[in-house]
C-alpha positions, 0 to 999 in steps of 0.5 A: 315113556307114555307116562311122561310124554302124557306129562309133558303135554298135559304140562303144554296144555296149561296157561300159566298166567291163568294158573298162576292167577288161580295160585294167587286166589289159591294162597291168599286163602290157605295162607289166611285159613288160620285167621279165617276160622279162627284157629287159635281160638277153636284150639284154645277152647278145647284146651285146658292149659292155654300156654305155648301149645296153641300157638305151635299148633297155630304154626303147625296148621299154617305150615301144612297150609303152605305146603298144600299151597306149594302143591296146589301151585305146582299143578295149576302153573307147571301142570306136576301131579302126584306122580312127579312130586320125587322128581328133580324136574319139580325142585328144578321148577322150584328152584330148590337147589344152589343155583348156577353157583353154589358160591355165587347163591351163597355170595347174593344172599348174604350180600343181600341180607348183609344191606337190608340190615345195613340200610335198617341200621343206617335208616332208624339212627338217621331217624333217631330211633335206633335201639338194638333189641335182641333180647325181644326174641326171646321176651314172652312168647316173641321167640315163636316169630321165629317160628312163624316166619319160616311160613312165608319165608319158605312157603311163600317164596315156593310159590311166588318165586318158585313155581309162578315165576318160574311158570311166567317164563315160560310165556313171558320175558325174564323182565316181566315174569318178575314183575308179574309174579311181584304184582301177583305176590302183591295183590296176595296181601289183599287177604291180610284184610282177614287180620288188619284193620288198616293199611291194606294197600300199604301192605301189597304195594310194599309186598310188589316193590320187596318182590322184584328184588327177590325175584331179580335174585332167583332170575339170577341165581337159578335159586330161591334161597336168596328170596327165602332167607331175605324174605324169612330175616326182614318178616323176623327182624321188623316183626321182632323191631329188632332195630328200632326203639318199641317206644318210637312212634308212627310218625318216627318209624314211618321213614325208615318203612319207607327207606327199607321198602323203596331201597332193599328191593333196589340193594338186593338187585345191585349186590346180586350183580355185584356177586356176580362178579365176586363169584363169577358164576357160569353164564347162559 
């Protein structure tokens, strides 16, 4: 009982806004740690075959940096230690579970993965650059993206629409604990300047506008999954140009960016309202 009444305070004793600011900081490092120090290349140069294994270390090394990211975020927003990381109380935080419904998550997340590839479909053909390409995924080494999209879809939902969000409620509204873990979402992107040449800026305002719809649909749901499967297929799927000609240019493709990034948010928001009632889920 000592232990937990001393958790319980120390959890009282954190400001939130400030932890998940120090979070965001936090993210945008570990999340880049592999592009900071090279890490592909210093594995490379002590390799003899420099095949498929360096890339699945890469993958490896940037998980485990999520994972740290999840726990240090755990700490500085919600104040859970070493001591709780067993506890339902951390998933709950998390929001690892189903939700308030089980069938009502399951009815949002698909609804929302359903239009995001309905609205890039309708978009790219409108655009006259469709092109169904599955064969992508497994061209070369493309297959590993698969891979690769399992870090921000799991790790960077933990973080931004798990713990921080979950940690600006305390403090703030449910309007603006999801805009503010949007904006902090954001404004993370800004260490994509490691490995971009341009459009930096491009990248966060996108990042903010895809997060409140995320958000919108872990508020409602009481789950994450929602923002990790829509996070994990829109990073594959455009990644990957599953839809969209490879020879189609900027000039081409920079409306359908454009439609996906203005309207997903927007038809994630109304197809979690909508299974709502499909799925008629508990109130409160």
């Amino acid at each position: 009982m000592g232990q937990a009444r001393d958790w319980n305070q120390g959890m009282t004793r954190r400001n939130p806004i400030v932890g998940s600011v120090l979070a965001t900081i936090l993210a945008g490092f570990l999340l880049q740690a592999s592009n900071i120090i090279d890490f592909q290349q210093r594995v490379a140069s002590g390799l003899i075959d420099q095949f498929v294994p360096v890339r699945l270390i890469d993958i490896a090394f940037r998980m485990a940096m999520g994972a740290l990211l999840v726990v240090a975020a755990m700490w500085t927003v919600g104040g859970y230690g070493w001591r709780q990381w067993r506890s339902t109380e951390y998933a709950n935080f998390l929001r690892i579970s189903m939700g308030h419904s089980p069938r009502y998550t399951s009815w949002a997340t698909m609804l929302s993965v359903l239009g995001f590839v309905g609205l890039l479909v309708g978009s790219s053909v409108a655009a006259g650059v469709f092109s169904f390409n599955p064969e992508v995924l497994v061209a070369d080494d493309n297959w590993l993206i698969l891979l690769a999209a399992l870090v921000p879809g799991i790790w960077e939902e933990l973080t931004f629409r798990g713990a921080i969000q979950s940690g600006l409620l305390q403090p703030l509204s449910p309007r603006l604990a999801v805009i503010g873990s949007s904006v902090l979402f954001g404004l993370m992107h800004f260490s994509n300047v490691v490995n971009w040449e341009d459009d930096v800026v491009t990248g966060v305002i996108a990042a903010v506008i895809l997060g409140v719809g995320w958000g919108y649909a872990v508020l409602k749901t009481g789950s994450v999954l929602p923002a990790m499967v829509g996070h994990y297929v829109v990073d594959v799927v455009l990644f990957d140009e599953l839809f969209i000609s490879a020879t189609a240019g900027d000039d081409a493709t920079g409306p359908v960016y454009a439609t996906i990034i203005l309207g997903y948010p927007l038809l994630t928001i109304v197809t979690t309202r909508f299974g709502a009632h499909r799925a008629a889920p508990p109130t409160g």
